[in-house]
C-alpha positions as CSV (number, residue, x, y, z in Angstrom):
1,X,-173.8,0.2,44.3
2,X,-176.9,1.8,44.9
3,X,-177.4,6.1,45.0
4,X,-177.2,6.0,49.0
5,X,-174.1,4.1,48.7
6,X,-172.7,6.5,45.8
7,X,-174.1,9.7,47.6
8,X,-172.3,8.5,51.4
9,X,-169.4,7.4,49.3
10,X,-169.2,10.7,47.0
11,X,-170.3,14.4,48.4
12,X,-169.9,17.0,45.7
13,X,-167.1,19.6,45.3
14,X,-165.4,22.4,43.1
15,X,-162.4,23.1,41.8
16,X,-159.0,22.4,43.1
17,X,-157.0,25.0,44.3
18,X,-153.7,26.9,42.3
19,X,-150.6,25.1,43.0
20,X,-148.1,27.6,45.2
21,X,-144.5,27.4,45.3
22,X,-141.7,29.4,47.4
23,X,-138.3,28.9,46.2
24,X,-137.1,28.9,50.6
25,X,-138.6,25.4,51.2
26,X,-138.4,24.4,47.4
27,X,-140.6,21.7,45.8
28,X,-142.0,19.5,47.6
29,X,-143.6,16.7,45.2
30,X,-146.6,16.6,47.2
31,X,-147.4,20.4,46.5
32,X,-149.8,20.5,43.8
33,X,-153.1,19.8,42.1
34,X,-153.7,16.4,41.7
35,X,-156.7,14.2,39.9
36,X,-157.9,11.2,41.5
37,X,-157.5,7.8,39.5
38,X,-159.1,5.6,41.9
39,X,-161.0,5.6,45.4
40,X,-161.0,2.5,47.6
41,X,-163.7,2.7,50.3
42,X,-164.4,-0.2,53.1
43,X,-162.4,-2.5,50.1
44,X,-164.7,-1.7,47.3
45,X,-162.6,0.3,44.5
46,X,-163.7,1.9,41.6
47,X,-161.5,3.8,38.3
48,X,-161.8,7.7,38.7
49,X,-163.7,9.5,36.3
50,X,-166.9,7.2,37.5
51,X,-170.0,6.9,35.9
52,X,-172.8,5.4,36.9
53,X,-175.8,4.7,34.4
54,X,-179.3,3.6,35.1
55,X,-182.4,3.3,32.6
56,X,-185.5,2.0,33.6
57,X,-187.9,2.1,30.6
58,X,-187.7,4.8,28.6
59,X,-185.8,7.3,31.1
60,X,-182.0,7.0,31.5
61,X,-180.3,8.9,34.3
62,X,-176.0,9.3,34.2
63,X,-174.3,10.5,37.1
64,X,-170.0,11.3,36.2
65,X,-168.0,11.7,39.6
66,X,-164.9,13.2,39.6
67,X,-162.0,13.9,42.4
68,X,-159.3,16.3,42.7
69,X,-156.8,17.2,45.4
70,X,-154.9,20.4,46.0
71,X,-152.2,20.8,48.6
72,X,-150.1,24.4,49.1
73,X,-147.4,24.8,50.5
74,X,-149.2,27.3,53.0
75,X,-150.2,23.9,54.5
76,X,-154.2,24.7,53.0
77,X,-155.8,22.9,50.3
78,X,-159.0,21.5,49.0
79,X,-160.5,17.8,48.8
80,X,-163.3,17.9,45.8
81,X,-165.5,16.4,44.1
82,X,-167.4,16.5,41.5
83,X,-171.0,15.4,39.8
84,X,-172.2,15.8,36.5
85,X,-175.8,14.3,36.5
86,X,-177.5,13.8,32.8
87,X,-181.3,13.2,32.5
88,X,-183.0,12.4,29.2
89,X,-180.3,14.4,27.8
90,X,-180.5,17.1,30.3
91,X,-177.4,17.7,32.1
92,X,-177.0,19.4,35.6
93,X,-173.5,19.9,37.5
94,X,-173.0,19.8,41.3
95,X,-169.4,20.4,43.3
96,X,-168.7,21.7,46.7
97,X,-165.1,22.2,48.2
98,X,-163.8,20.5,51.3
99,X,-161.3,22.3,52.6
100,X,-157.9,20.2,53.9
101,X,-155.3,21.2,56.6
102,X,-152.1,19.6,55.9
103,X,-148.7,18.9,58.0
104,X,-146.0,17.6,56.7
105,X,-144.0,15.0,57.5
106,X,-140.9,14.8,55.1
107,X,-140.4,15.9,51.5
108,X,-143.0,14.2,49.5
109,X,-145.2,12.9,52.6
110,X,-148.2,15.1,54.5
111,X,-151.0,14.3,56.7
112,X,-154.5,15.6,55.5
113,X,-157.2,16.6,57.5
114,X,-160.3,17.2,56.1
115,X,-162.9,18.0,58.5
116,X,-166.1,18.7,56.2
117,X,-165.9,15.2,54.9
118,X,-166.7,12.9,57.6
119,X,-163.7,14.5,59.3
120,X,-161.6,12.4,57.4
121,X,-157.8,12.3,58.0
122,X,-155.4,10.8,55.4
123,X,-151.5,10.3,55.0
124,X,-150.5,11.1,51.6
125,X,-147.0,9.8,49.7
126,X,-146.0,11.6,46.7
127,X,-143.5,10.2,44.0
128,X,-142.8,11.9,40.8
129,X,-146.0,12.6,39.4
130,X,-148.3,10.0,41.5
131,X,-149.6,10.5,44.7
132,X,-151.2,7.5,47.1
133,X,-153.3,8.3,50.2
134,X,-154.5,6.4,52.9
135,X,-156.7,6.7,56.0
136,X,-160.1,6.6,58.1
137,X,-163.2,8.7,58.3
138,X,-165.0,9.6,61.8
139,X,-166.9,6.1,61.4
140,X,-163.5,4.4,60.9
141,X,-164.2,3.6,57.0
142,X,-160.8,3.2,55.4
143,X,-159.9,5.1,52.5
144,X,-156.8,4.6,49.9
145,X,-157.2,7.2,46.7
146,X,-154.8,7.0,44.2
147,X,-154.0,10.4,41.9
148,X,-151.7,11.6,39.4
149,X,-150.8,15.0,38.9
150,X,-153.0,17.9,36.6
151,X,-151.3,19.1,33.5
């Protein structure tokens, strides 16, 4: 994968969101703050926490990727992620926050729209404390991120 690739694939992001409950609708399992565990893009997957390393002679660059997902019950939410780039020791840390939409469908099952990334729109299934999403970007590039809930 080259840094274009990881760059088009990855855009930095912050922190997810706190998770909000009402006791009128109760829990939904869906509601929540969730850490990715793996991102499938165009077919290609790779495990969540991702890091990529690359030396070339005496200099050794590390870039760490991370994902979370918040959804609220106030149908709001964030889609982020995260970079932690090490040179020669040196470390520097980059996130932005995407901010979702959400509607949802039945207990446990919400559409996502996420407009600052690519305008990406994904259907998300929660069960117990793993969630699987699944969907297109604005250049049709298919997306399927798996997650399991934050302690």
């Amino acid at each position: 994968m080259t840094a274009r690739d990881t760059a088009r694939r990855f855009i930095p992001a912050a922190q997810a969101l706190t998770l909000v409950t009402t006791a009128a609708c109760g829990s939904d399992p869906a509601i929540g703050n969730w850490v990715g565990t793996s991102w499938t893009y165009e077919g290609d997957t790779i495990a969540l926490p991702y890091t990529y390393t690359y030396t070339y002679g005496s200099y050794t660059y590390t870039s760490e990727i991370t994902h979370k997902l918040s959804i609220t019950e106030e149908f709001t939410g964030s889609f982020d992620l995260s970079f932690t780039h090490t040179a020669n020791g040196a470390s520097e840390s980059s996130s932005d926050t995407n901010s979702l939409t959400a509607i949802k469908i039945a207990k446990g099952q919400w559409d996502l729209s996420i407009p600052s990334y690519y305008t990406l729109e994904l259907t998300c299934i929660a069960t117990g404390d793993t969630m699987n999403c699944t969907g297109i970007d604005e250049d049709d590039a298919s997306y399927d991120l798996d997650y399991v809930r934050e302690l």
